[in-house]
C-alpha positions as MATLAB code, in Angstrom:
seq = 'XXXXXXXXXXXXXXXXXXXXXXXXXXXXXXXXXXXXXXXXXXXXXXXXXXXXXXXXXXXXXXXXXXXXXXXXXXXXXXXXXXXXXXXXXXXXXXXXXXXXXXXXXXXXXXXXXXXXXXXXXXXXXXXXXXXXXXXXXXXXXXXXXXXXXXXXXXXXXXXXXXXXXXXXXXXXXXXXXXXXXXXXXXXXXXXXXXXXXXXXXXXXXXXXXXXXXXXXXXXXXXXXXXXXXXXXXXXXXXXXXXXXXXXXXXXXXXXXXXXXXXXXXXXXXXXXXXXXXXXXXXXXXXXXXXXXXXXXXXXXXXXXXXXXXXXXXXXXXXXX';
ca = [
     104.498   76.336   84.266;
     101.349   76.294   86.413;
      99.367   78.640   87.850;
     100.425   79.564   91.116;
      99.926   81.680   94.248;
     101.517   82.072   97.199;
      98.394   80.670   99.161;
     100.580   82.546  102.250;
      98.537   85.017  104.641;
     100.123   88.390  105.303;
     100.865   88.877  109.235;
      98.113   91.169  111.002;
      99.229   94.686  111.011;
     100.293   94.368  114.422;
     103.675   94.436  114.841;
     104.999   90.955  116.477;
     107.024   91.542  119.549;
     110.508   90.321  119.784;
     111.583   87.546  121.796;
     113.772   87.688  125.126;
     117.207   88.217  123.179;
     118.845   85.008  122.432;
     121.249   86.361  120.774;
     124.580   88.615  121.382;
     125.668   91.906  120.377;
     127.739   90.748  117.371;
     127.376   91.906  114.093;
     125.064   90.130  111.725;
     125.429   89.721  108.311;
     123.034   89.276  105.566;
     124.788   87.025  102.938;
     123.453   88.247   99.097;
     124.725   85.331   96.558;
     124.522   87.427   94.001;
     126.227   90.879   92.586;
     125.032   94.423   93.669;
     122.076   96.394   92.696;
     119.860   93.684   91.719;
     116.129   93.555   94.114;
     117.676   91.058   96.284;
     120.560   93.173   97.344;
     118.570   96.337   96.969;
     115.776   94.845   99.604;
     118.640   93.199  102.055;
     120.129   96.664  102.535;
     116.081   97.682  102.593;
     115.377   95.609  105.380;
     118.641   95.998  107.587;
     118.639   99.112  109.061;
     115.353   98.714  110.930;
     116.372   94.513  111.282;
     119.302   96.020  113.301;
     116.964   98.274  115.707;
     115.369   95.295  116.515;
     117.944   92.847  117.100;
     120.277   95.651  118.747;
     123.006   94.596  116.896;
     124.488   95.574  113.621;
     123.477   93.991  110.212;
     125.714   93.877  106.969;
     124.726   93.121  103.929;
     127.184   91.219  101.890;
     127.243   90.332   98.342;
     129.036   87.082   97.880;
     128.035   86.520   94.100;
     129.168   83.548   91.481;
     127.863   79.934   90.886;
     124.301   81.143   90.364;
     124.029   81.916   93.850;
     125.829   79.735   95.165;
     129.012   80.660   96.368;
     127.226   82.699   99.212;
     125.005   79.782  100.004;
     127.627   77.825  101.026;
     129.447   80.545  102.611;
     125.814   80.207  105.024;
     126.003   76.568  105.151;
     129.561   76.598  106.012;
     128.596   79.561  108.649;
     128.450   78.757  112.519;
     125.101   77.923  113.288;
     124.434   80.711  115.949;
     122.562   83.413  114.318;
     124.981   85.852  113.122;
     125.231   84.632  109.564;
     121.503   84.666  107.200;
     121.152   84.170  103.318;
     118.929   86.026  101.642;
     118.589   84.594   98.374;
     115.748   84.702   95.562;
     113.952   81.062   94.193;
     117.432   80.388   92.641;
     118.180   78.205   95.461;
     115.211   76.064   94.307;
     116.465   75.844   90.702;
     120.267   75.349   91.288;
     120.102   71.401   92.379;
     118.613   70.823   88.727;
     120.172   73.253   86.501;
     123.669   72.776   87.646;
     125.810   69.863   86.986;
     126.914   69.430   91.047;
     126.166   71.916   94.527;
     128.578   72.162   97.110;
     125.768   71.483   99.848;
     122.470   69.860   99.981;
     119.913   72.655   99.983;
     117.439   70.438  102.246;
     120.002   69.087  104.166;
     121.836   72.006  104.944;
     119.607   75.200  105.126;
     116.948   76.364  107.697;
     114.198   77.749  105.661;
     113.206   80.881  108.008;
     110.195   83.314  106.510;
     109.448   84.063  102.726;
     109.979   87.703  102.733;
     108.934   89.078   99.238;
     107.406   88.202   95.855;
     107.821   89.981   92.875;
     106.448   89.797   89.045;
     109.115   90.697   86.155;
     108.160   93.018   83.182;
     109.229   91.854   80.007;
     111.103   95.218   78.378;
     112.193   95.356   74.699;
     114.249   97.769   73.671;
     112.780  100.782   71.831;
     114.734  100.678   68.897;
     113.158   97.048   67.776;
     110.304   99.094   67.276;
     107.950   96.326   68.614;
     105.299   97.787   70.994;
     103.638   94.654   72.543;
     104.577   91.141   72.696;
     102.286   89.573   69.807;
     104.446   92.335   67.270;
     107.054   90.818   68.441;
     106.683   87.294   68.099;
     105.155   88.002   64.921;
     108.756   90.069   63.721;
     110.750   87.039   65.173;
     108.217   84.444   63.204;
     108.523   86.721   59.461;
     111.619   88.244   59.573;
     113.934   85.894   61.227;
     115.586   88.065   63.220;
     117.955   86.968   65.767;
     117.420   87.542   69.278;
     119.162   87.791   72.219;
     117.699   87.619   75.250;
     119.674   88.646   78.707;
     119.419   87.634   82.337;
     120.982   87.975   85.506;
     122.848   85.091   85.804;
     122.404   80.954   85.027;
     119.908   79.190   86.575;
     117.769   82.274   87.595;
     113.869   82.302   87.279;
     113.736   85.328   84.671;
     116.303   83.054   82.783;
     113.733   79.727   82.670;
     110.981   82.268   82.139;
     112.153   83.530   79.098;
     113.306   79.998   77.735;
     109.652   78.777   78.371;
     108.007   81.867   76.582;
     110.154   80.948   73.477;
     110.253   76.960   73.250;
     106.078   77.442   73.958;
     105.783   80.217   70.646;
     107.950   77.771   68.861;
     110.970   80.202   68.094;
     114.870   80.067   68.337;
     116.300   82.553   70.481;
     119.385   83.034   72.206;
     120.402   82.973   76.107;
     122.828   85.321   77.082;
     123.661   85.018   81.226;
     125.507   88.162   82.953;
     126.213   88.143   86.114;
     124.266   90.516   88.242;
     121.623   92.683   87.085;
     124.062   95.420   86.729;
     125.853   93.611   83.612;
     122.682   92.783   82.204;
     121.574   96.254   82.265;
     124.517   97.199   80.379;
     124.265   94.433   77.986;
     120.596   95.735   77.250;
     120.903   99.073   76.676;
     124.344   98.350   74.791;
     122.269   96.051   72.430;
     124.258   92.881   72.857;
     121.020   91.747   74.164;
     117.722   92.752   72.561;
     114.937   91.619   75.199;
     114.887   90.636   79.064;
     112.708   90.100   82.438;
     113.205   92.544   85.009;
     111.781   93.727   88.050;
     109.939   96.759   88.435;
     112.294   98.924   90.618;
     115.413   97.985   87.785;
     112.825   98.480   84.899;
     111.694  101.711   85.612;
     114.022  104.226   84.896;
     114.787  102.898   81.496;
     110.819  102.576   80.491;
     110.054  106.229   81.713;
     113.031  107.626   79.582;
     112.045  105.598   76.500;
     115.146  103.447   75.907;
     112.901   99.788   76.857;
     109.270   99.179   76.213;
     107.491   96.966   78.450;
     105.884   93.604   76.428;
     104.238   91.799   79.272;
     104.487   90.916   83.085;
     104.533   87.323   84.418;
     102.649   87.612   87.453;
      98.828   86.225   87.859;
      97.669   89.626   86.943;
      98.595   93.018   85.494;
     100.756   95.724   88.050;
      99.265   99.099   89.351;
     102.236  100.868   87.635;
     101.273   99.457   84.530;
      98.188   99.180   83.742;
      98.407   98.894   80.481;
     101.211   96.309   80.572;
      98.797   92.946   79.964;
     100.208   89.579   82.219;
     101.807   86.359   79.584;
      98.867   84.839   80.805;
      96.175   86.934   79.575;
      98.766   87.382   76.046;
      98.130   83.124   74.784;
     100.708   81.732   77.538;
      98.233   80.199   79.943;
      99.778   79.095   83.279;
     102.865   81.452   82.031;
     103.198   83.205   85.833;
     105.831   83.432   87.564;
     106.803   85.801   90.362;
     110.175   86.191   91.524;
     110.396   85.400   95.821;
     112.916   86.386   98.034;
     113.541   83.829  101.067;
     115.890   84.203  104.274;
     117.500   80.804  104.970;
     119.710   80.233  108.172;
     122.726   77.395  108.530;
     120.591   74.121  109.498;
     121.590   73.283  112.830;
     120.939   77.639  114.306;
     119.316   77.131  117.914;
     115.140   77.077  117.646;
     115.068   79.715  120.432;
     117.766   81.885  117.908;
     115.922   81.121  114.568;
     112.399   82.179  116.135;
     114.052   85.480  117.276;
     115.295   86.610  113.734;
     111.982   85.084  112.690;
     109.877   87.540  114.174;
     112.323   90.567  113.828;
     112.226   89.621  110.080;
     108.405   89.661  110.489;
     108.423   92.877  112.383;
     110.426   94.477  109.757;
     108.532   93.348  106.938;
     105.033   95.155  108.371;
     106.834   98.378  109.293;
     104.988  100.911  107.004;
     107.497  102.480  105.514;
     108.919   99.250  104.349;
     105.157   98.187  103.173;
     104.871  101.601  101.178;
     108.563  100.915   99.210;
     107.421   97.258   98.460;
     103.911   98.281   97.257;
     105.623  101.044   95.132;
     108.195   98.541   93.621;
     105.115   96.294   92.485;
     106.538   93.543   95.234;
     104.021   91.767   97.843;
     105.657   91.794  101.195;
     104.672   87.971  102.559;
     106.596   87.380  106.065;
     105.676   83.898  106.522;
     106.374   82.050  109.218;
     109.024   78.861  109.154;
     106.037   76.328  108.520;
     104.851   77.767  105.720;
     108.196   78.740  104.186;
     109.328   75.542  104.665;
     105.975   73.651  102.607;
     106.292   76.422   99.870;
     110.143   75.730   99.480;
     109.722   71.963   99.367;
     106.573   72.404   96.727;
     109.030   74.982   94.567;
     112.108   72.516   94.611;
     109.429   69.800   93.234;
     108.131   72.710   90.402;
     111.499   73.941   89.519;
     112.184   70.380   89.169;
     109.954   69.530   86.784;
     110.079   72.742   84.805;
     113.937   72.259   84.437;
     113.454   68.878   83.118;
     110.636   69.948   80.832;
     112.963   72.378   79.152;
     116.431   69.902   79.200;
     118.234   73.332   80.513;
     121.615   73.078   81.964;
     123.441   76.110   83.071;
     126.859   76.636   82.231;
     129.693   76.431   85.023;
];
C-alpha cells in the first residue's frame, strides 16, 4: 500500500451560502449500507440535524446494511434521481467491484460522486489478556509461539479488513479473518474473545482502551493521533507505505439535476465547517475534508485504481 494523502484543501472557514432551493420540502434520507453504530452511521446521524436546517427539510438516516455495503448502494442507484435519496458510504464502495464475485450496479456508471466528507485512521487494539503491549511483542508471540489468531472486522471487503490482511501476509504470518457484520458484532466478537485483534476507529476504540479490556498496537494513518501519543503509526513500526485512513464519501443516484447536486453540495460543505461539528471530528481523531465534486470525483477514480491493485496483490475474495 502506498503512501498517501488526501492532497484535498479544507474549505475556508467561511461558511458557503446555500443555493436558491432547488429542491422541495420532502424528506431526505441518508442511505448507511452498513449496520448501526459503526463511524459511518454515527457521523450520518452527526451531520443531519444541522444538514436539515439548511435544506429546510427533514433528513433520515437509514441503515440499509448487507453485501458489504451494498445492498444500500443500490437501494441509491435504484433511487429517483431528484435529491431526496444520498449514500453515505465509507471507501468500501471502492473495494467492492474487486473483492466481490459480481455488483448489482456499476459504481462509475451509476453513482454521482458529491464531496468527500471525512477521513479517519484506525487503531490497531489487542486485547489485554494476550498480554502483548505493542505490535513488535506481538508479532514476535505469533512468530515463537504459534499461536493462533483471529483477527475481526466489520464486514467483507472493508478497508480495516485488507489492512489487517496486508500487515500479516507483509510479517510473513498465518492469521485468520473473521468478518461480522457491523461494528457492533465485531465489538462483541472482540471482547468475547472469538477474535483476538482488530482495526477500529477512534470514537469505537475508546471506551474499551480507557477501561483496560484492548490495548492499542499501532495506528495506520501517515502519522501518530493527538489522543495517542504514544500509539506509534505501522509506518514508523517496519511497515513502510502501511497507511491507510478510512474516508467517508456522499454519493447521489447518477442522473440527480446539476442545479440539485450543487445544492446538497454546499449544504454538505456548510455542515462540515460548522464548529461544533469540526470540534466532534477533531476529538474523534477524524479530518473533516468537504471537497467539492471535482476533487471527489479524481480521488474516487485514483482509489478504485489503488483498491484495485491492492486487492489483486493480496488474491482476496470476500465471501457472499
Amino acid at each position: 500500500m502506498q503512501r498517501r494523502t488526501f492532497g484535498l484543501s479544507l474549505l475556508p472557514a467561511v461558511l458557503l451560502p446555500v443555493a436558491a432551493h432547488a429542491l422541495d420540502n420532502r424528506p431526505v434520507r441518508i442511505v448507511v449500507p452498513f449496520a448501526p453504530g459503526g463511524g459511518n452511521d454515527i457521523y450520518a446521524r452527526l451531520f443531519a440535524e444541522p444538514l436539515g436546517l439548511l435544506l429546510k427539510a427533514p433528513v433520515i438516516v437509514e441503515n440499509r446494511s448487507g453485501a458489504s455495503g451494498n445492498i444500500g448502494a443500490e437501494n441509491v442507484v435504484h433511487s429517483l434521481p431528484d435529491g431526496h435519496t444520498m449514500l453515505y458510504t465509507t471507501a468500501a464502495i471502492a473495494i467492492n467491484p474487486f473483492i466481490l464475485q459480481s455488483t448489482p450496479f456499476d459504481t462509475e456508471r451509476d453513482l454521482l460522486p458529491l464531496s468527500l466528507m471525512v477521513s479517519q485512521p484506525y487503531v490497531m487494539v489487542a486485547r489485554a489478556d494476550m498480554g502483548v503491549r505493542d505490535l513488535k511483542s506481538l508479532l514476535e508471540r505469533l512468530r515463537v509461539e504459534k499461536v493462533p489468531l483471529n483477527y475481526g472486522s466489520p464486514g467483507n471487503g472493508s478497508m480495516a479488513n485488507l489492512v489487517a490482511a496486508m500487515l500479516f501476509k507483509r510479517a510473513g504470518l498465518e492469521a485468520t479473518a473473521v468478518p461480522y457484520r457491523g461494528a457492533g458484532q465485531l465489538l462483541t466478537g472482540l471482547l468475547s474473545g472469538d477474535v483476538q485483534v482488530s482495526f477500529l476507529i477512534w470514537p469505537v476504540a475508546k471506551p474499551f482502551i480507557q477501561s483496560g479490556q484492548l490495548m492499542p498496537l499501532a495506528v495506520t494513518g501517515i502519522s501518530t493521533m493527538e489522543q495517542l501519543p504514544g500509539t506509534p503509526t505501522l509506518d514508523s513500526q517496519g511497515f513502510k507505505g502501511l497507511v491507510a485512513d478510512q474516508w467517508h464519501g456522499v454519493f447521489l443516484p447518477r442522473h440527480t439535476p446539476a442545479e440539485v447536486a450543487q445544492e446538497l453540495y454546499e449544504a454538505l460543505a456548510t455542515t462540515i465547517r460548522q464548529p461544533q461539528i469540526v470540534d466532534r471530528l477533531r476529538a474523534d481523531g477524524a479530518t473533516p475534508v468537504g471537497s467539492t465534486p471535482a476533487e471527489f470525483a479524481k480521488f474516487f477514480a485514483a482509489e478504485l485504481v489503488r483498491w484495485r491493485d491492492i486487492v489483486g496483490s493480496l488474491g482476496a475474495k470476500a465471501r457472499e
